[in-house]
N, C-alpha and C positions, 0 to 999 in steps of 0.2 A: 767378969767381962774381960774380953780380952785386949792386949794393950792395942794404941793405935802407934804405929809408925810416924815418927818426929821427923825422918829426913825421906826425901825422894832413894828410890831404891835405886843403885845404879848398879848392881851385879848379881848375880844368880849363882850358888857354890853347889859343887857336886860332893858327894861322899870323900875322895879324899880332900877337898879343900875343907869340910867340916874336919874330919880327923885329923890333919893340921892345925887346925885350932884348939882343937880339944889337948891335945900334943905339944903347943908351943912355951915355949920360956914363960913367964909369966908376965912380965913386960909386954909382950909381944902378945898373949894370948887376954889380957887387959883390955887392950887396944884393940882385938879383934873383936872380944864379946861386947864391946861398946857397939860398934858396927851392927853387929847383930841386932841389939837391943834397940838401935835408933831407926832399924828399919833400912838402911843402906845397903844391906847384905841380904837378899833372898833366898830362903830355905824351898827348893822343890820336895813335896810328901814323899815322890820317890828315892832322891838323896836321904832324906831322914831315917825310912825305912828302913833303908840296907843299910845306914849307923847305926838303927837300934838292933838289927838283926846280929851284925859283925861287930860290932865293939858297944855293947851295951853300955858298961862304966864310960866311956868317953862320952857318949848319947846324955846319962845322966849330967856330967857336968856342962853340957852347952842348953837342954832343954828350958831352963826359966829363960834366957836372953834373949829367943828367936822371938821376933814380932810378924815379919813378911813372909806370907808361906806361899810358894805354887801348887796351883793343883793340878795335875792332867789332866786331861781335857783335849777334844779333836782337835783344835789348831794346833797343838804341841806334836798332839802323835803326826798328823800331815806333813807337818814342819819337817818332826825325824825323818819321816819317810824320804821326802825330797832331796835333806841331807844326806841321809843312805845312798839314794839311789845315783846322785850326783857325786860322792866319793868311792860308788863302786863298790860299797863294803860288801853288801850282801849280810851274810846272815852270821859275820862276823862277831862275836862276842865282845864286850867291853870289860876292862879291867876287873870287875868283881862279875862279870856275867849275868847283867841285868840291862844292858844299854844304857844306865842312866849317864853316859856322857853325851850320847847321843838325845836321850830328853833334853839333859841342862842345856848342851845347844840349841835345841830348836826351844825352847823356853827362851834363851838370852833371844833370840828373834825375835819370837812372836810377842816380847814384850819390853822393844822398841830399841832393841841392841845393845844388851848389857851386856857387860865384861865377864866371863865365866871364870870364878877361884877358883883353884886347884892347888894340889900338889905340885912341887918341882917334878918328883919324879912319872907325873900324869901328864904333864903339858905336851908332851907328841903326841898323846890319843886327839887332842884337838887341833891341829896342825891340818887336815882335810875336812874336819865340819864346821868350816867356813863363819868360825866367830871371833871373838880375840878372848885371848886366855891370857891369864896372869896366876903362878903363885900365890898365895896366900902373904906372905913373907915379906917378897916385893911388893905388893899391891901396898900393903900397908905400911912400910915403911916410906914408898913414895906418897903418903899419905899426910905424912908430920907429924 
């Protein structure tokens, strides 16, 4: 049976904000897998994917913690779409070349305006798809 989520979810992480986690100090990566594990942190199947595709060993140490998962699904892809088309991207490629920045945004919309994690060094891909984005790092350290 799988677990239920202890806290309301308030953010949605894309592939590099999982690899950040899986990556971080231990202190710091403690603290994140907490999140994870209470449900606060949402894993889209798409991010997950391309973690287990691109960094399998990382994949392995975050998989027992994830409790909230997204699934695609047409509001999400719409969503992209309107984002797309509203930043002009076109058929511009996303950092590992799957759009999934472009998913986890229209995902933090369509389920009710979460914060998208990320990387430090990702947070300009989300700078035009109109969501708010935080590091990993930060997000949790402004956390306590």
């Amino acid at each position: 049976m799988a677990k239920k989520p202890a806290s309301a979810c308030s953010c949605v992480i894309d592939t590099s904000g999982l690899h950040g986690i899986a990556t971080a100090s231990a202190n710091l990566r403690g603290a994140l897998l907490a999140r994870l594990a209470d449900g606060t942190i949402g894993v889209p199947s798409w991010a997950w994917q391309e973690l287990q595709e691109t960094y399998p060993e990382e994949a392995d140490v975050l998989a027992a913690h994830i409790v909230k998962r997204f699934q695609f699904n047409a509001k999400v892809f719409a969503r992209a779409a309107q984002i797309t088309e509203a930043a002009g991207l076109g058929l511009s490629l996303g950092a590992y070349d799957q759009h999934v920045e472009r998913y986890t945004a229209a995902a933090a919309h369509v389920h009710g305006g979460l914060t998208v994690l990320t990387s430090a060094d990702n947070l300009d891909v989300y700078s035009d798809l109109q969501c708010t984005a935080q590091d990993v790092v930060t997000w949790i350290e402004a956390q306590g």
